[in-house]
N, C-alpha and C positions, 0 to 999 in steps of 0.2 A: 504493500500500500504506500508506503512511505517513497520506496523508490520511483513508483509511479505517480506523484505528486513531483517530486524533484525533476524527474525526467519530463513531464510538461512545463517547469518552471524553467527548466531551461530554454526549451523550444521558442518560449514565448519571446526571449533577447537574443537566445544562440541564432539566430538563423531558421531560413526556412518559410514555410508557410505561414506562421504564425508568425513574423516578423514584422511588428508596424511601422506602414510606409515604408517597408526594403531599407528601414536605418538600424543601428545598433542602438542601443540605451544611452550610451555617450552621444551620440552624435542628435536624439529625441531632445535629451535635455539641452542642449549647446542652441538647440533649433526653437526649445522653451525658453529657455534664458533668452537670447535676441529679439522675440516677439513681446517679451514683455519690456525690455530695453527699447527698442523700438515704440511701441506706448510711451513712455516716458519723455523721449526725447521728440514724440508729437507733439507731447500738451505744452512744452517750455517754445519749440516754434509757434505753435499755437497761439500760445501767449505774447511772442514777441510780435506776431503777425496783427492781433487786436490791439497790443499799445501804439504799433507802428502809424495804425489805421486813423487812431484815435489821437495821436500827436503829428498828423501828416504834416502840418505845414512847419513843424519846428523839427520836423526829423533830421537828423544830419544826411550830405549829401555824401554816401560814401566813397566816391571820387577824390571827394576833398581830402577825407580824412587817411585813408591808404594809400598813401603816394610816396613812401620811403622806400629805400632801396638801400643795402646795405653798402658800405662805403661810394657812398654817391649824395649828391650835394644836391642833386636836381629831384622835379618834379614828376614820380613817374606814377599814373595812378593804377593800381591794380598789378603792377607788372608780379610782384614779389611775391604779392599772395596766388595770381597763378601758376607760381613757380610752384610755389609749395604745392600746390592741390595738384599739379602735373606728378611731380614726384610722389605723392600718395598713390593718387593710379597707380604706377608705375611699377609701383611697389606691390599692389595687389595684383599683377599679371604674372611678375614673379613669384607671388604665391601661388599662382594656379599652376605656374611650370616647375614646383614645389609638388605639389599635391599631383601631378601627373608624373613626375617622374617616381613618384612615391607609389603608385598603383603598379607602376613597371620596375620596381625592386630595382631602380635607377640609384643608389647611395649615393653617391659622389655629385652626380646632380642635385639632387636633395639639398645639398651641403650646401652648394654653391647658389640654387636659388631663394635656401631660408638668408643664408648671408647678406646676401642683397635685396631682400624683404626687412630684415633689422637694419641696414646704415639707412635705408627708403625711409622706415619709421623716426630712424633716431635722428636726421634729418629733419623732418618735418617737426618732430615735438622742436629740435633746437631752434628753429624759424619760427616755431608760434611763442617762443618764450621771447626769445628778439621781438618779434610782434607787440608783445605786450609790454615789454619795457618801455619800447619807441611811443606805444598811445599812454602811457603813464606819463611819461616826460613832457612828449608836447613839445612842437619845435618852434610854435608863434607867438600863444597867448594870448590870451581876452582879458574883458572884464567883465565883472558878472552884476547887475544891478537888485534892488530891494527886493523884486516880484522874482529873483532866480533864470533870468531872461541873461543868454549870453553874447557880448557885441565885442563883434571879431572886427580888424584893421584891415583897408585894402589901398594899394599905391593908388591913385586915381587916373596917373598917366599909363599905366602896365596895366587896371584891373586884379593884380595880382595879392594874394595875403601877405599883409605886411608883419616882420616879428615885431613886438613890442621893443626889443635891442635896437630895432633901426630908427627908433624915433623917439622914444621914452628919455629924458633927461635928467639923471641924476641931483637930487637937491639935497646938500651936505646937511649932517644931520636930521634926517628924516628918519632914518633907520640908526638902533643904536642895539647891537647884538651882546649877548650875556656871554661876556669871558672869564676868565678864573684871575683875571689879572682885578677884575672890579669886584671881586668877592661874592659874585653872586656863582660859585662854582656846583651848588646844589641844585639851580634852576636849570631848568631844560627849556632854551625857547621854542623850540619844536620847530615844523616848516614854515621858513620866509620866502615868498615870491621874491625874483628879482628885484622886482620892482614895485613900487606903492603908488595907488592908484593918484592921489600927487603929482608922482614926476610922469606918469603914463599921460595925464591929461595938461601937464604943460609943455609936454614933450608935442604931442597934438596941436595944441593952439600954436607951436612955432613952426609946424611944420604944414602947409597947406595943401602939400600933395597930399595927404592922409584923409582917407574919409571913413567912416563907420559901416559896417554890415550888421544888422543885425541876423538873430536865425530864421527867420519868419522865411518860407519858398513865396517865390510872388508865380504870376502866372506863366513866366517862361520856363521854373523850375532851376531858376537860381533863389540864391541870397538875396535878400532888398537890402539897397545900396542908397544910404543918406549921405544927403546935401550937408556943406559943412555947419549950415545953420541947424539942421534937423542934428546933426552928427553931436556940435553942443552941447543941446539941448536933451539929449537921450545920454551924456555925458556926466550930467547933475545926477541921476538915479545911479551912478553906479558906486556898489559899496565895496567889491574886491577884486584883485588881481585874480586871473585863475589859468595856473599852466599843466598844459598835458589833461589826465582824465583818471575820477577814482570812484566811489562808488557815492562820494557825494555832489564833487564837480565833474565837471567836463567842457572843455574851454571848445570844443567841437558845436556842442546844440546839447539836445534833450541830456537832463540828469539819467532818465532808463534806458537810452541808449548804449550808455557806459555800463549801467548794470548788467544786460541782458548779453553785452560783449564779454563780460569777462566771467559770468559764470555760464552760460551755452557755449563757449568757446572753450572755457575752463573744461568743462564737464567734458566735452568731446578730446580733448587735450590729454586727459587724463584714462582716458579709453586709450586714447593711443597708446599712450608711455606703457597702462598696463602690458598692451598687445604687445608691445616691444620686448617687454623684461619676458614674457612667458614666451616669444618665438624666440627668443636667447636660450631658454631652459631648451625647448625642444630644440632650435638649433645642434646645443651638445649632445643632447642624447641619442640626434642622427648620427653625430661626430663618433660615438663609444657605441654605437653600434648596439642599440637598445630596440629599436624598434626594426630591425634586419634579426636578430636574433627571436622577435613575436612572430616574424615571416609577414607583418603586416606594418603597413602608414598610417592607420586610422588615426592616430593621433596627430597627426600633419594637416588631415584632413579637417579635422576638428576646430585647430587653431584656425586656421584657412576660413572656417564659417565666419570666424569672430571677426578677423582680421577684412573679411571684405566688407563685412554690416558696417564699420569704426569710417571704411572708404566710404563706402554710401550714403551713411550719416553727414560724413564732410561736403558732400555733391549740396546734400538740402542746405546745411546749414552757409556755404558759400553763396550758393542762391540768395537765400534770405537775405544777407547780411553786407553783400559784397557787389549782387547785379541787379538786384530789383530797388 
């Protein structure tokens, strides 16, 4: 009796007819785990897609805001982030030529396409962490006024975003920093803007090529661009310096913009990195020869599910956030 209770129980994940959906129990679960990941990571677009909807006219223009390029000065918008997202692909083709040579008792290929599935990953996490530094930082600067409304600087002869550095004027003694030399060595003054909104606004009034944007899209689906009387005049309301982007500012446009960047980005970011460290584990173990000894890849295969759902994920979440 016993045996024949065990010997169906096997049937049911060993193989065979009673196999559901022609998968192993690994491979049921991995396919459970990603549909309900995939859930998750709807309701956060989701979400982003109803505040987007709902803040349209103060959205930021993502053009504007992605336009760095590592060791490069210039203006490039988009180029770096379709770098990375090429290389993601890229990396999940290599997984599949992983998982097929895995089927064909291929080792040595195996080897050589998880390897270049991990530098793909480890890549891309290292660019999206450069990512986030560079919109933390902020290369321009705004200021931000009472109602949380942020007014960006543009040359008026180029149309182009001006930094606060190129026109803001230093006024001695305006800023007076806590050193250990004044006795205050217990206090922390925590982050100071370059600049105070002071020398940002007589740096302006000397400077007449400079005129104000605020974030508001007008109908051609730019910035509105004030006059230097409007520019003034929308000058009085502003209360702080605000450089780069954190979860409370954001010298770009909308405060939830910054938010819904850095953790939908995060969250996806951190799938990655997982995927990287576990095709490192399996990596080695095709290395020593762990799954050539089972006579089987399933485990290549397994990661391989994970690892192309984390690319897919990337496809939505660049759409979202990058080309609409």
């Amino acid at each position: 009796m016993n045996s024949t209770i065990t010997s169906t129980e096997e049937n049911v994940w060993g193989g065979g007819d009673n196999q559901p959906l022609g998968a192993s129990y690994g491979k049921m679960m991995m396919w459970f785990f990603l549909v309900s990941d995939a859930l998750t990571f709807s309701g956060f677009l989701a979400a982003y897609g109803f505040s987007r909807f709902k803040f349209i006219e103060t959205w930021p223009i993502a053009d504007e805001v992605f336009t760095h390029v590592p060791f490069t000065h210039g203006s490039y918008p988009m180029i770096y982030v379709a770098l990375m997202t090429f290389i993601l692909i890229m990396s999940s083709v290599t997984m599949v030529l992983a998982v097929d040579a895995g089927h064909k008792m291929q080792k040595n290929k195996v080897i050589w396409y998880m390897f270049l599935t991990v530098i793909g990953g480890a890549i891309f996490v290292g660019s999206q962490a450069w990512e986030w530094n560079t919109f933390i930082k902020g290369d321009k600067g705004a200021l931000e006024t009472k109602g949380g409304r942020i007014l960006q600087f543009v040359k008026a002869d180029s149309g182009e975003r001006a930094a606060l550095k190129d026109f803001a004027i230093t006024i001695p003694g305006e800023r007076v920093e806590h050193e250990n030399k004044n006795g205050v060595w217990f206090y922390d003054e925590g982050y100071v803007p370059s600049y105070s909104v002071k020398e940002v606004v007589k740096g302006f009034k000397a400077n007449s090529n400079i005129l104000v944007r605020t974030e508001t899209i007008n109908e051609e689906g730019h910035k509105t661009l004030l006059s230097r009387g409007e520019s003034l005049k929308k000058l009085e309301n502003a209360t702080q310096v605000v450089e780069g982007a954190n979860l409370i500012h954001n010298e770009y446009g909308s405060r939830l913009f910054g938010d819904f960047f850095f953790f939908i980005t995060g969250f996806h970011g951190f799938h990655v990195l997982s995927g990287v460290i576990i095709n490192l584990i399996i990596f080695f173990n095709v290395v020593i020869g762990t799954y050539e000894r089972r006579g089987h890849y399933e485990m290549v295969e397994k990661v391989g599910l994970y690892w192309h759902f984390v690319d897919l994920v990337w496809v939505f979440v660049f759409t979202f956030f990058y080309l609409v």
